[in-house]
RONU-717539 format. One record per residue (C-alpha): x, y, z; residue number from 1; residue in one letter. Coordinates in steps of 0.02 Angstrom, whole numbers, plus 50000, padded with zeros to 5 digits. Each point is the difference from the previous one (the first is absolute). Layout:
REM residues N
NODE     X     Y     Z  nr rest
NODE     X     Y     Z NUM    a
...
***
This chain:
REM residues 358
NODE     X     Y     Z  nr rest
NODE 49124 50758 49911   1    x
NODE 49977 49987 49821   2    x
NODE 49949 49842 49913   3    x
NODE 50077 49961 49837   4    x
NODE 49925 49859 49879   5    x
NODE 50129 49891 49914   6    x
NODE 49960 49873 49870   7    x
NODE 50116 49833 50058   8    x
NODE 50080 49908 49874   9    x
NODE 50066 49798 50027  10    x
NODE 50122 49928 49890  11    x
NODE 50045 49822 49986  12    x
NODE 50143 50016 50099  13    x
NODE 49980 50115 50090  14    x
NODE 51235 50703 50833  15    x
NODE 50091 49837 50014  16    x
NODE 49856 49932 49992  17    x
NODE 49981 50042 49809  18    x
NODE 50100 49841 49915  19    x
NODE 50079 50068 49851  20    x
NODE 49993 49913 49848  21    x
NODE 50095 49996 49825  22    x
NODE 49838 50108 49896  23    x
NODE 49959 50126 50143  24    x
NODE 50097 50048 50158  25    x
NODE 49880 49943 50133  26    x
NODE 49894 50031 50128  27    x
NODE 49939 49914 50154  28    x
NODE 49719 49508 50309  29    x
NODE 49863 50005 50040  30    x
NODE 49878 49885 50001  31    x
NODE 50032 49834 50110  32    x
NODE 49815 49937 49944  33    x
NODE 49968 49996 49818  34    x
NODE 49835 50110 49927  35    x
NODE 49811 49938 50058  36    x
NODE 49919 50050 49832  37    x
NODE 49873 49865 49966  38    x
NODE 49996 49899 49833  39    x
NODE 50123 50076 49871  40    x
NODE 49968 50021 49825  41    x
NODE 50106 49935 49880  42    x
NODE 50062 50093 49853  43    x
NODE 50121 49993 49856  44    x
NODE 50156 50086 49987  45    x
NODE 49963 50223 49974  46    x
NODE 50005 50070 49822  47    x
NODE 49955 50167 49991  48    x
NODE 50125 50134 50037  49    x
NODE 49975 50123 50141  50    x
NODE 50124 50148 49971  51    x
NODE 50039 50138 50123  52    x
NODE 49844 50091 49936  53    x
NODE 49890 49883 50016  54    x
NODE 49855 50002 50138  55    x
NODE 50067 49869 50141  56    x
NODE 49829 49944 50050  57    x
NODE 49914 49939 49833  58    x
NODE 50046 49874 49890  59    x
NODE 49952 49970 49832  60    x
NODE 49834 49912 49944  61    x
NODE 49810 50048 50104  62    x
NODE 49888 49914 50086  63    x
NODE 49885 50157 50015  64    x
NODE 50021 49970 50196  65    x
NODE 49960 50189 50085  66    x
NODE 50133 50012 50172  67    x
NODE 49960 50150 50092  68    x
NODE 50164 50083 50096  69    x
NODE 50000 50123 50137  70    x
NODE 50132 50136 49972  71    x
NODE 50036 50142 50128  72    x
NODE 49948 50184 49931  73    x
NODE 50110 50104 50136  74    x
NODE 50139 50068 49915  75    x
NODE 50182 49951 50045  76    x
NODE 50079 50124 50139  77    x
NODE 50101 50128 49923  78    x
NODE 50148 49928 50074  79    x
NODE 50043 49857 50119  80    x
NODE 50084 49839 50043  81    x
NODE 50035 49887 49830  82    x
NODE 50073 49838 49995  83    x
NODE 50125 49972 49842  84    x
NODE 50020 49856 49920  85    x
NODE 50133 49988 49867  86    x
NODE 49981 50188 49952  87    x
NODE 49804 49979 49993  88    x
NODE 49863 50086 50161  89    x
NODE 49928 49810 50031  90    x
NODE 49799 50067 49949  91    x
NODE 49938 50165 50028  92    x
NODE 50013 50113 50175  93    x
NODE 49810 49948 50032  94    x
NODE 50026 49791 49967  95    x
NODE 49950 49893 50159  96    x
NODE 50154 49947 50011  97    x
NODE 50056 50170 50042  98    x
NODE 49851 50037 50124  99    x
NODE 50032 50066 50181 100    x
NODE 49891 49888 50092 101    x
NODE 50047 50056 50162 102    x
NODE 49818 50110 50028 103    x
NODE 49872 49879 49928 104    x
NODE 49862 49914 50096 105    x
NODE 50036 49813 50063 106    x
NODE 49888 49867 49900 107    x
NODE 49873 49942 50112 108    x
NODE 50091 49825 49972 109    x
NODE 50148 50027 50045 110    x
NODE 50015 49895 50173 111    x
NODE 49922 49866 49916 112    x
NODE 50131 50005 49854 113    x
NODE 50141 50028 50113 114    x
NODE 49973 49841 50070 115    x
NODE 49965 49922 49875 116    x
NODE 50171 50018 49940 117    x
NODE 50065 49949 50164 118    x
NODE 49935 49840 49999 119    x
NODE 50165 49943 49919 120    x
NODE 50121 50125 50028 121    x
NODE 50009 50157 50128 122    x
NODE 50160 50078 49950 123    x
NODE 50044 50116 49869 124    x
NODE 50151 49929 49880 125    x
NODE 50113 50074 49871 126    x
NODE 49996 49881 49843 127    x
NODE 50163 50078 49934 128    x
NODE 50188 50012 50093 129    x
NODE 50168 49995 49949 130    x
NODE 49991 49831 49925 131    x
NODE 49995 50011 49817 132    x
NODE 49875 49860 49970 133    x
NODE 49903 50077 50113 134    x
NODE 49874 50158 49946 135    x
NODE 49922 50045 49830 136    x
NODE 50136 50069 49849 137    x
NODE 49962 50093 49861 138    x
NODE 50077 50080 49866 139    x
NODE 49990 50149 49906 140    x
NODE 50028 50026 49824 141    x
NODE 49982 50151 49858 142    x
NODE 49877 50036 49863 143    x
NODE 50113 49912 49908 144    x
NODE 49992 49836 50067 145    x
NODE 49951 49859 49880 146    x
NODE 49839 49920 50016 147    x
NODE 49967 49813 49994 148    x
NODE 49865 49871 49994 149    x
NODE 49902 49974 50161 150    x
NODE 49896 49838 50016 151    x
NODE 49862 49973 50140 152    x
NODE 49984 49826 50081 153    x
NODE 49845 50026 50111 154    x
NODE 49944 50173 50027 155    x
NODE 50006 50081 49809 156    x
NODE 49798 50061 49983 157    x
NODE 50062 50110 50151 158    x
NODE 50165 50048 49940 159    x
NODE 50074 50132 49890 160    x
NODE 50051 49930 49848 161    x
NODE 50194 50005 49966 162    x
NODE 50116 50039 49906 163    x
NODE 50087 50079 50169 164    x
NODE 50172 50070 50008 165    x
NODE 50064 49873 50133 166    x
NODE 50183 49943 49971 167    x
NODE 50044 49832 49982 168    x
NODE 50090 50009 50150 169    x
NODE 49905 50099 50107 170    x
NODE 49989 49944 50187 171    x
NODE 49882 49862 50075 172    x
NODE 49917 50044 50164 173    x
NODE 50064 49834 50098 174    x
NODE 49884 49887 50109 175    x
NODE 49816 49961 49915 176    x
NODE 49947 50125 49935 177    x
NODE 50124 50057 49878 178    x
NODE 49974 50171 49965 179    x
NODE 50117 50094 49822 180    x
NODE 49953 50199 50038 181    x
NODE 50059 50125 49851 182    x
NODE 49992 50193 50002 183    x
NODE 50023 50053 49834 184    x
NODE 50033 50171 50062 185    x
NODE 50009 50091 49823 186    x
NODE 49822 49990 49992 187    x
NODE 49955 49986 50195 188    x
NODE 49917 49813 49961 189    x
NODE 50027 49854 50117 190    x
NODE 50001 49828 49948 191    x
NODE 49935 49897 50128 192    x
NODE 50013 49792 49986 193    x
NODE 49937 49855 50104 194    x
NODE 50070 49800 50023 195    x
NODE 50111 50087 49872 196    x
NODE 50132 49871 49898 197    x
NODE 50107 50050 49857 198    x
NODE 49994 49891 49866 199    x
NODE 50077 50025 49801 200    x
NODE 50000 50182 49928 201    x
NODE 49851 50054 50143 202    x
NODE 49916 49947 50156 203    x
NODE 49857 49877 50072 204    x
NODE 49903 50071 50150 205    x
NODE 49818 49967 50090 206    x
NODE 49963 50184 49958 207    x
NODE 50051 50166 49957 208    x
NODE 49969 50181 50035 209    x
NODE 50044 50163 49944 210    x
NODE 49965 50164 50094 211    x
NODE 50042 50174 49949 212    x
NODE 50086 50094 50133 213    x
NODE 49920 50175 49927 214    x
NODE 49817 49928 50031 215    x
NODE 49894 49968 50118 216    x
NODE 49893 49873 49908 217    x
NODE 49957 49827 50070 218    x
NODE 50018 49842 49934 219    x
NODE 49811 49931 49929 220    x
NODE 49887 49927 50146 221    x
NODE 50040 49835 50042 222    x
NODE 50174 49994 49902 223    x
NODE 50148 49931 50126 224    x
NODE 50193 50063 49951 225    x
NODE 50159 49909 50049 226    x
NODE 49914 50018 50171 227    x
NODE 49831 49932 50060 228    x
NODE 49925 50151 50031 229    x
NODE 50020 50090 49844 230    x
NODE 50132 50137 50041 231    x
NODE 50187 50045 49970 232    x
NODE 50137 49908 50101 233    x
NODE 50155 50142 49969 234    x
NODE 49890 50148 50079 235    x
NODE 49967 49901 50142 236    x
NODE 50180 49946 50056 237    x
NODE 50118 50071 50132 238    x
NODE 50145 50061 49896 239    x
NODE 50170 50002 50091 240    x
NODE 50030 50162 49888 241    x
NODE 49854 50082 50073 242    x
NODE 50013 49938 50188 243    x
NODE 50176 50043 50025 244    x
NODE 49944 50173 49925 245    x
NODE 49923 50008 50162 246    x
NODE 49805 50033 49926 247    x
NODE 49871 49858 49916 248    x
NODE 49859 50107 49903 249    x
NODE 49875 49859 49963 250    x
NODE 49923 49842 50070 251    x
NODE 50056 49846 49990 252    x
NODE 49962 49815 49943 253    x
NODE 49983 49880 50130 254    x
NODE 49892 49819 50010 255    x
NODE 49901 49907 50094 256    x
NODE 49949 49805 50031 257    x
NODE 49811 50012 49944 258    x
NODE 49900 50123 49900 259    x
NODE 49800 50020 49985 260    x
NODE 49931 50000 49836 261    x
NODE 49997 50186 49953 262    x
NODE 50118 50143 49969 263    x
NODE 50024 50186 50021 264    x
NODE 50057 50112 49878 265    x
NODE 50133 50032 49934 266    x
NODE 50003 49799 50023 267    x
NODE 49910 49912 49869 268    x
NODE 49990 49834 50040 269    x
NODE 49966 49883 50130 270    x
NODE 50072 49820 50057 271    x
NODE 49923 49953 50150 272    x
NODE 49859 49905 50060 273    x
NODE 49811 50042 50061 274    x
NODE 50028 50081 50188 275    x
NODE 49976 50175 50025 276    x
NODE 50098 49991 50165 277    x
NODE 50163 49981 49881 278    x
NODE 50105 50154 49934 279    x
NODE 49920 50056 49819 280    x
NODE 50143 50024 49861 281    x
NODE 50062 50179 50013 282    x
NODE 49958 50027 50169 283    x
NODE 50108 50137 50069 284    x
NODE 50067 49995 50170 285    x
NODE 50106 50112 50124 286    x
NODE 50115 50006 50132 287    x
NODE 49905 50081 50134 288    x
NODE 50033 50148 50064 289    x
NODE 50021 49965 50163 290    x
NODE 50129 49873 49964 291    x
NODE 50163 50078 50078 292    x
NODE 50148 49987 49893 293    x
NODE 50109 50031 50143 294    x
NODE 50143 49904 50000 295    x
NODE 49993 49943 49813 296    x
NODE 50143 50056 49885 297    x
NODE 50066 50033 49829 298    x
NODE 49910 49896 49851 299    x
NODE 49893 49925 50113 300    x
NODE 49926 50183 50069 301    x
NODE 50000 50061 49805 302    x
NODE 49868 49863 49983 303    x
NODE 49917 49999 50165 304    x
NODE 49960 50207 49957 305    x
NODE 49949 49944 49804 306    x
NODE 49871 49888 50082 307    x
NODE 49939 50124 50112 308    x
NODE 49959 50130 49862 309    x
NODE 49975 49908 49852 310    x
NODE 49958 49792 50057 311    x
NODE 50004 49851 49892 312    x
NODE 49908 49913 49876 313    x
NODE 49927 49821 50019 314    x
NODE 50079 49952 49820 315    x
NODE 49999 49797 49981 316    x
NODE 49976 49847 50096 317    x
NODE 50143 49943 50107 318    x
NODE 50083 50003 50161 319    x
NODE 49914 50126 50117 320    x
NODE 50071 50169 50045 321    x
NODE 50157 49995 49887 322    x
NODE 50034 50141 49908 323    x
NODE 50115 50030 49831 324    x
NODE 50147 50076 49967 325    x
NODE 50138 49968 49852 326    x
NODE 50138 49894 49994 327    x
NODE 50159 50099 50046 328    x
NODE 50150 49953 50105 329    x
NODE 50028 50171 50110 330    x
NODE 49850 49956 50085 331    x
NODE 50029 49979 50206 332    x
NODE 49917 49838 50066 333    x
NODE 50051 50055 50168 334    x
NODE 49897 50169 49971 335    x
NODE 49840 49909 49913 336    x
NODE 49981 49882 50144 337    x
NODE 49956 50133 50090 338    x
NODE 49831 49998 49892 339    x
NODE 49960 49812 50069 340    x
NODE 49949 50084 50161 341    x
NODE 49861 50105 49954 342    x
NODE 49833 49891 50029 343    x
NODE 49851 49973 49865 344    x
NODE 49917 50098 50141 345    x
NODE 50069 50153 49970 346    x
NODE 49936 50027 49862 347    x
NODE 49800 50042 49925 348    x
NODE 49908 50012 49826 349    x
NODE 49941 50149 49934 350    x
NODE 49869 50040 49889 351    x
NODE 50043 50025 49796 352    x
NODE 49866 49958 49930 353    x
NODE 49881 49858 49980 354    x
NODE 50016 49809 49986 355    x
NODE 49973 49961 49811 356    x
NODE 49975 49831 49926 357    x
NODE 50032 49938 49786 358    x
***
């Protein structure tokens, strides 16, 4: 592992499933509980511009705070599964996201985690399905996409600092937590918004986040995103596109009813409360592989085997064992119920990396 030294800045403020819209031809609900985050910040509406080449995770003005970040040193394969999103490899070969976890050691916790999680729900559950309101949109746009004003309402000293190029009427996740997701995929940079509202020539959110999909670089130590733990929401979603392709390459976002206070990378934050006996931010879990998958068919089995070899990410606070996927009406309700059968049980943490604290 290699340990790279970043200097942290903090401002003052801080296929069907692609909806097309008038400036870009389109791309692609999570969240039943709203964020745990602790006291928010307030912060005024975001003035300094953020281009395409600007560096997603630092704003403008120091604070001479040093954040340490672990990035992997193994090359990417030579060649391998890649997930695209709109055009762009969603971060490089070697990302977490894209980890086989299938061989690594079970974390000493996991039984206790497991059940832990049980304690309010013991069934898997797809947060997505054919209903339109129901799953997490986004929308992709070019390099040429117009930027506008971004102000933060809670979460800005842990925000990127707008402009962002997020049309005016880009789709609102429905339910709580309302989620706007852009890809601008001319320069492989995705816009990422929480509590999101659109209001005059920009938006409103809690907080902001910008990744590059080239890098592998975390967000600062202690920084949320437009999740609680810190990390990308798009990456993380079961894409009808990619199911009914017949493969998932990555893990995927799911949730969970209580989190301890602590995180593991590539999480960055952490919204829970002092027990160690709860599920860290980030923790990484798999379908075990004794599990049979007998019996289970079509988009349900795609995401049964995606489990199996590369597990889920503990990404936010909310209802336990339901995992993401994007709004889009091809979906088969029929198919995903199959999912609602597969017990917390069945599955055990692994071992990533250690439990980190800001």
């Amino acid at each position: 592992m290699t340990l790279v030294c970043s200097l942290i800045v903090v401002t003052a403020c801080g296929g069907p499933s692609v909806q097309a819209i008038p400036t870009a031809a389109g791309g692609l609900l999570l969240g039943a509980l709203p964020h745990l985050r602790g006291s928010p910040t307030a912060s005024a509406s975001a003035a300094a511009t953020t281009g395409p080449a600007a560096t997603p995770h630092a704003p403008a003005q120091t604070t001479g705070k040093i954040v340490v970040h672990v990035t992997p040193t193994k090359p990417p394969p030579a060649s391998g599964p890649k997930t695209i999103l709109g055009g762009c490899q969603a971060f490089p070969s070697n990302n977490p996201w894209n980890e086989n976890v299938s061989k690594l050691p079970v974390n000493p916790m996991s039984a206790t985690y497991i059940a832990s999680i049980n304690l309010t729900k013991q069934f898997l559950h797809p947060d997505f399905g054919s209903n339109p309101t129901y799953g997490i949109p986004y929308t992709v746009v070019p390099a040429s996409q117009k930027f506008v004003p971004i102000t933060f309402d809670a979460y800005g000293d842990e925000s990127n600092p707008g402009p962002y190029p997020v049309p005016l009427n880009a789709p609102v996740e429905s339910g709580s937590d309302h989620h706007v997701l852009v890809l601008d995929s001319g320069n492989c940079h995705l816009y990422e918004m929480y509590n999101a509202q659109q209001v005059g020539a920009g938006w409103v959110c809690a907080s902001g986040a910008v990744f590059n999909l080239n890098s592998n670089a975390l967000r600062p130590e202690g920084w949320t995103s437009a999740d609680a733990a810190g990390l990308p929401i798009l990456p993380g979603l079961a894409l009808y596109s990619e199911v009914s392709s017949g493969v998932i390459n990555h893990a995927l976002r799911f949730t969970v009813d209580e989190t301890q206070n602590g995180f593991i990378n590539p999480a960055t934050h952490e919204a829970g409360t002092n027990n160690p006996d709860l599920p860290p931010m980030g923790l990484r879990l798999r379908l075990k592989a004794s599990f049979s998958l007998a019996g289970f068919t079509g988009e349900a089995l795609v995401i049964l085997t995606a489990l199996k070899t590369y597990g889920m990410i503990v990404a936010d606070n909310g209802s336990s064992w339901y995992i993401s996927g994007d709004t889009d009406p091809r979906w088969n309700d029929n198919n995903l119920n199959e999912l609602k059968s597969v017990p917390g049980s069945a599955f055990e943490a692994v071992e990533t990396g250690p439990i980190l604290n800001s």
